[in-house]
C-alpha positions in Angstrom: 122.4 -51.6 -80.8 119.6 -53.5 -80.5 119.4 -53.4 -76.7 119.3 -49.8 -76.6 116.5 -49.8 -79.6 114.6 -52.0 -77.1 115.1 -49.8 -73.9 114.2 -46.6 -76.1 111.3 -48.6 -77.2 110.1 -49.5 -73.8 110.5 -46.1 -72.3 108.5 -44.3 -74.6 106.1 -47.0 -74.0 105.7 -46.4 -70.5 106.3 -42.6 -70.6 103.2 -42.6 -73.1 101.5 -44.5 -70.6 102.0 -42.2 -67.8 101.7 -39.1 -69.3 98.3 -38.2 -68.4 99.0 -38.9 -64.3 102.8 -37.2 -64.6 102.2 -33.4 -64.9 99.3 -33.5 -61.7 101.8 -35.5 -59.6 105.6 -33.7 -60.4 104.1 -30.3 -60.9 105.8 -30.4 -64.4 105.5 -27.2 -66.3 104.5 -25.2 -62.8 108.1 -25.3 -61.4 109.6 -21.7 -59.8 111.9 -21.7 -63.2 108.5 -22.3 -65.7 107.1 -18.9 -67.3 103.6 -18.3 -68.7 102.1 -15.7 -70.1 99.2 -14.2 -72.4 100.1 -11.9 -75.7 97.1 -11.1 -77.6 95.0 -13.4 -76.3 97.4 -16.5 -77.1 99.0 -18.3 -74.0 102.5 -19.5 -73.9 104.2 -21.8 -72.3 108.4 -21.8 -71.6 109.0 -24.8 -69.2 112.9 -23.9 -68.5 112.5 -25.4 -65.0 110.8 -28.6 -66.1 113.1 -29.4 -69.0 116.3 -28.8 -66.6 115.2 -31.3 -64.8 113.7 -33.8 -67.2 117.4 -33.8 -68.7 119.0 -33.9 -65.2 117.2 -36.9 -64.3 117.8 -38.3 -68.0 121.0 -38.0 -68.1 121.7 -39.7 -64.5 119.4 -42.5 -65.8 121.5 -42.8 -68.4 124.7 -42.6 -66.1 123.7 -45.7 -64.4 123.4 -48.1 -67.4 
């Protein structure tokens, strides 16, 4: 239990870390699959695309351990 605490801890670490750099260099949030649109002046934001993938690639990550 405490191992995985540890490797939780860590990535969240490292993902807070890189978070500003991440977007700009994957294209998160502007994949084909990502809608955005204006209603009423208000923008919104539905990353389908981006969050596919983000769980894709978490759940292989998590796979390999």
């Amino acid at each position: 239990m405490l191992k995985w605490l540890l490797v939780l801890s860590v990535l969240v670490l490292v993902s807070g870390l890189l978070r500003p750099r991440t977007p700009r260099r994957l294209r998160l949030g502007r994949l084909p699959g990502d809608l955005a649109f204006r209603f009423r002046g208000q923008e919104y934001h539905l990353p389908f695309a981006s969050t596919l993938l983000l769980s894709l690639l978490a759940w292989l990550i998590l796979r390999a351990l």
